[in-house]
C-alpha positions, 0 to 999 in steps of 0.5 A, spaced: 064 254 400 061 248 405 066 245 410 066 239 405 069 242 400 074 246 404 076 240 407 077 237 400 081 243 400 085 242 405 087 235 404 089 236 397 093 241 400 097 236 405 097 231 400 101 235 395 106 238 401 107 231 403 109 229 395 114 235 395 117 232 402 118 227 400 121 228 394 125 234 397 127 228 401 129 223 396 133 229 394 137 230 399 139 223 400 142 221 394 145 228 395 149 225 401 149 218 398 153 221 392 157 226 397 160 220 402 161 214 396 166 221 392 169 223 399 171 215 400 174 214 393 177 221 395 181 217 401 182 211 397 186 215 392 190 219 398 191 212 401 194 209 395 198 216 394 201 216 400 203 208 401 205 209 393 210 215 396 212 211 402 214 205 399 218 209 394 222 213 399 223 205 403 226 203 396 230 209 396 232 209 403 234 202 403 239 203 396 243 210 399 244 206 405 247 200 402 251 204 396 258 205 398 258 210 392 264 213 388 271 213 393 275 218 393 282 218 388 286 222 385 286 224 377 292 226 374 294 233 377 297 236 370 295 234 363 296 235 357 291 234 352 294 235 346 299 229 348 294 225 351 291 226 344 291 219 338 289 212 338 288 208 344 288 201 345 283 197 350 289 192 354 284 191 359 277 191 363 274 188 368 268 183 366 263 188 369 265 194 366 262 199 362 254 196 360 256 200 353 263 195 352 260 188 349 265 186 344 273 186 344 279 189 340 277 195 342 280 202 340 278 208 343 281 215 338 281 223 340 281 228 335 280 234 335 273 237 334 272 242 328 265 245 330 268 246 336 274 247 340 272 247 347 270 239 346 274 233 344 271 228 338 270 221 341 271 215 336 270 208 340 270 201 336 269 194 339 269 188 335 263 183 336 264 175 335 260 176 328 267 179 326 263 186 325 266 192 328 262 197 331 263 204 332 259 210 336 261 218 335 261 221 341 265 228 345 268 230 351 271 235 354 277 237 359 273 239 365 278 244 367 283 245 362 288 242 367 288 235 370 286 229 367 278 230 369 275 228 363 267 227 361 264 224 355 258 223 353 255 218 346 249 222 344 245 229 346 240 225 350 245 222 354 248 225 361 256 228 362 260 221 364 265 222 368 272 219 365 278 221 369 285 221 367 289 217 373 295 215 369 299 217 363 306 217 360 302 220 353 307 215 348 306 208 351 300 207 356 294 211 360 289 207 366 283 210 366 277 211 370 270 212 371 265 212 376 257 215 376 253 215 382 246 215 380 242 218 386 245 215 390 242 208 389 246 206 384 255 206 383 257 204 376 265 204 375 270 201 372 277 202 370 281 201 364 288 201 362 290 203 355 296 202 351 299 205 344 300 199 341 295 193 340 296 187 344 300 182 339 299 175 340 306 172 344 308 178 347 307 179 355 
């Protein structure tokens, strides 16, 4: 073999090893181009996650401290359901009551559950300006068979509310009161009182 073609060889030789670097090279960078943009996406995510959470935990903060929640009261100490059972009539609410009372008229009605004798079954009705009179079915139980510390609830889906007993005479009228704090960011309340006998135009 002439030197000629050795060198033609040896050219040859670097020409391929260079194009092989310079591919490996190509390589390696859009490697590292593709790795850095993931791991900066990465970080805009874990940024955004955090400030999200942080905001979220400022709001609930915020709530908790300016909500005074449920005070402290006393519900009748014994009662008897069997007597507090029947038709009771709405004589009064405030105007921010419960969100579930529209309407006026409303009577509410205890009986007894026949599927079940540890629930009470619950008949509300309320009359709207249309003249319509709507009803809703609902339970409640006597939480510890004693006192006048009830909960009630309108559907399977919906959590146990409390509805306590504060007063009571069973034959003529009973005050009712209920308080939910939801936690700790917000305090619905209302009271009501009740009577036997409908309220009739006239009367005191």
């Amino acid at each position: 073999m002439t030197n000629e073609s050795l060198q033609e060889l040896r050219a040859s030789h670097l020409r391929r090893l260079g194009s092989d670097l310079s591919q490996h090279s190509q390589y390696d960078y859009r490697v590292v181009k593709n790795s850095f943009f993931q791991n900066i996406q990465m970080c805009s995510i874990v940024f955004w996650i955090v400030m999200i959470l942080s905001l979220l935990a400022f709001v609930y903060v915020g709530f908790w401290l300016f909500n005074p929640g449920c005070p402290k009261y006393q519900w009748k100490p014994h009662l008897n359901s069997e007597l507090y059972l029947g038709r009771w009539y709405e004589m009064y609410r405030p105007k921010q009551g419960a969100s579930f009372e529209t309407g006026e008229c409303v009577v509410a009605e205890y009986l007894h559950d026949p599927i079940s004798r540890y629930y009470f079954k619950v008949i509300n009705s309320q009359q709207h300006e249309d003249g319509q009179r709507q009803f809703v079915t609902g339970k409640a139980q006597q939480v510890d068979n004693i006192s006048g510390r009830f909960q009630v609830r309108f559907n399977s889906f919906q959590p146990w509310v409390n509805m306590d007993i504060l007063e009571t005479d069973y034959h003529e009228y009973a005050i009712v009161y209920s308080c939910t704090n939801i936690l700790g960011m917000y305090t619905q309340e209302t009271i009501w009182a009740l009577m036997r006998k409908p309220w009739e135009i006239g009367s005191p």
